[in-house]
Structure formats: structure tokens, C-alpha cells
C-alpha positions in Angstrom: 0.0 0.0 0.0 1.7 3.4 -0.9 1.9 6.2 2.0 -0.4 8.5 0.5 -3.6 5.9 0.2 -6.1 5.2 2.6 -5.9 2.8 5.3 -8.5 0.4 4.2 -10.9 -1.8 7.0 -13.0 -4.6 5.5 -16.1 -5.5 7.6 -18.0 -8.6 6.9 -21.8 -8.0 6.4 -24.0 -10.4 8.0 -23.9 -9.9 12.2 -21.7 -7.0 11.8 -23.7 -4.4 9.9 -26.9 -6.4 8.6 -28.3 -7.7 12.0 -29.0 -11.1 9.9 -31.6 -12.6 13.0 -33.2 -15.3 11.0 -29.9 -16.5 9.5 -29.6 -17.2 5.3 -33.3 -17.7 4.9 -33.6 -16.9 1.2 -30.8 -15.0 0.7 -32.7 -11.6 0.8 -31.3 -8.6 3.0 -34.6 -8.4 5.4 -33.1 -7.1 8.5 -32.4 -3.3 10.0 -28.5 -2.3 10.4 -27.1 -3.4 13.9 -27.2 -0.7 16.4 -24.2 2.0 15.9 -22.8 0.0 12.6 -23.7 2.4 10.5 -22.5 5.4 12.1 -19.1 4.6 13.3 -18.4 3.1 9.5 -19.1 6.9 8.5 -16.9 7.8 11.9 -13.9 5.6 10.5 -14.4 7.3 6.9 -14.4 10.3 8.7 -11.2 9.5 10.1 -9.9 9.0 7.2 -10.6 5.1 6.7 -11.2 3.3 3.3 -14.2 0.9 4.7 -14.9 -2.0 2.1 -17.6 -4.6 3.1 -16.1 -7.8 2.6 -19.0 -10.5 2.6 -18.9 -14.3 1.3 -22.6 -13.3 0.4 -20.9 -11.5 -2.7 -19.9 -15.1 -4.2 -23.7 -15.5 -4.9 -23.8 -13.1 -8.1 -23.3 -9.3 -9.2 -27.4 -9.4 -8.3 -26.1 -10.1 -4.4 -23.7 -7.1 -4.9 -26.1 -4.8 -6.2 -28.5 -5.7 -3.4 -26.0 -5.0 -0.8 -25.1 -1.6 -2.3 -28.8 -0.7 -2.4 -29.6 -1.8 1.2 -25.7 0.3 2.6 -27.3 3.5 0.6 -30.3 2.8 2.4 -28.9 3.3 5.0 -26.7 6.2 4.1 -23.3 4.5 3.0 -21.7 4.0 -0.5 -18.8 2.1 0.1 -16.9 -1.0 -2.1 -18.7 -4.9 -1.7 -16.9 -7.6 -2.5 -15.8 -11.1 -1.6 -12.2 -10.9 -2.6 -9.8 -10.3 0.7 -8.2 -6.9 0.2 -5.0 -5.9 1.9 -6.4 -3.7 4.9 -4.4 -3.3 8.1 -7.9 -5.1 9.8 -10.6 -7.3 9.1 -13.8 -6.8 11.4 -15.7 -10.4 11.1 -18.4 -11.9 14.0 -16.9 -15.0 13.5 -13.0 -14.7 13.3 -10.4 -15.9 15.7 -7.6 -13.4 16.3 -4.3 -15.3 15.6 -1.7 -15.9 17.5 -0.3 -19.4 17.4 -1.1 -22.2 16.3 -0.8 -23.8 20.2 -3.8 -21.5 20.8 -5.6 -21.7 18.1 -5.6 -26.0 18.3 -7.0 -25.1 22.2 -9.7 -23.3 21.0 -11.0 -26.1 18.5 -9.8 -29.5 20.7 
């Protein structure tokens, strides 16, 4: 990443942003924006943040994407989708496991 570009974040979607309470159902976006998601993406873009949403949801067609765009400006936010893993210096996921070892990670699982 050069100096002068952003610093990016990517945030997964579902349980992050899109509060996701009944889970895949028919793959439609149904649900309100978890509480505070919204405006502390705009508070890290005010910062000075690139935010990208990085969702596996994405994989599912350019028709996914385009209802994920549609639902963020909603909800006041135009900012990248996509399911490839960018370079960012963090990745904000409800179901990721911070790494540190592989001793730790193995306790976590066995």
C-alpha cells in the first residue's frame, strides 16, 4: 500500500452491519442495520478510513452485490462490496479468531 492511500478496513456484512436474525433464509437482505454500525463506519471514513464490506454473500452473483449496495445506501453509505480479501491493516468479522499461534488456536478447537 503506498503512503499516501487510505488505510483500508474490511467488515463482513451479516452480524456486523446487517443484524442477519433469521440467518440465510432466502438469501434476501430483510433485516435493520445493527445498532451503531452504520455510524461509526461513516466515523472511521471520517477518520480518514477506506471501509470496504467484505461479505462471502458476494460469491452468490453481481445481483447479491447490487442488493448490498442498495440496502448500505439505504442506510446512508456507499462504500466498495466484494468477496475478494483486500489488503487492509484489519478485518472486522463476527466469526474470526484473532491469531496468535497455532498452540492457541488448536486449544480453541480440541
Amino acid at each position: 500500500m503506498k503512503l499516501k492511500e487510505k488505510k483500508r478496513i474490511s467488515i463482513d456484512f451479516d452480524r456486523v452491519i446487517h443484524k442477519y436474525s433469521k440467518g440465510f433464509s432466502d438469501g434476501t437482505i430483510y433485516d435493520e442495520p445493527i445498532e451503531g454500525a452504520i455510524e461509526s463506519i461513516k466515523q472511521l471514513e471520517k477518520a480518514g478510513f477506506e471501509v470496504v464490506i467484505l461479505t462471502c454473500k458476494s460469491e452468490l452473483g453481481e445481483n447479491r452485490n447490487q442488493a448490498i449496495r442498495k440496502w448500505l445506501k439505504k442506510h446512508g453509505l456507499n462504500i466498495k462490496v466484494t468477496f475478494t480479501k483486500l489488503p487492509s491493516i484489519a478485518y472486522i468479522d463476527d466469526r474470526a479468531i484473532r491469531f496468535t499461534n497455532w498452540r492457541d488456536i488448536l486449544s480453541y478447537f480440541i
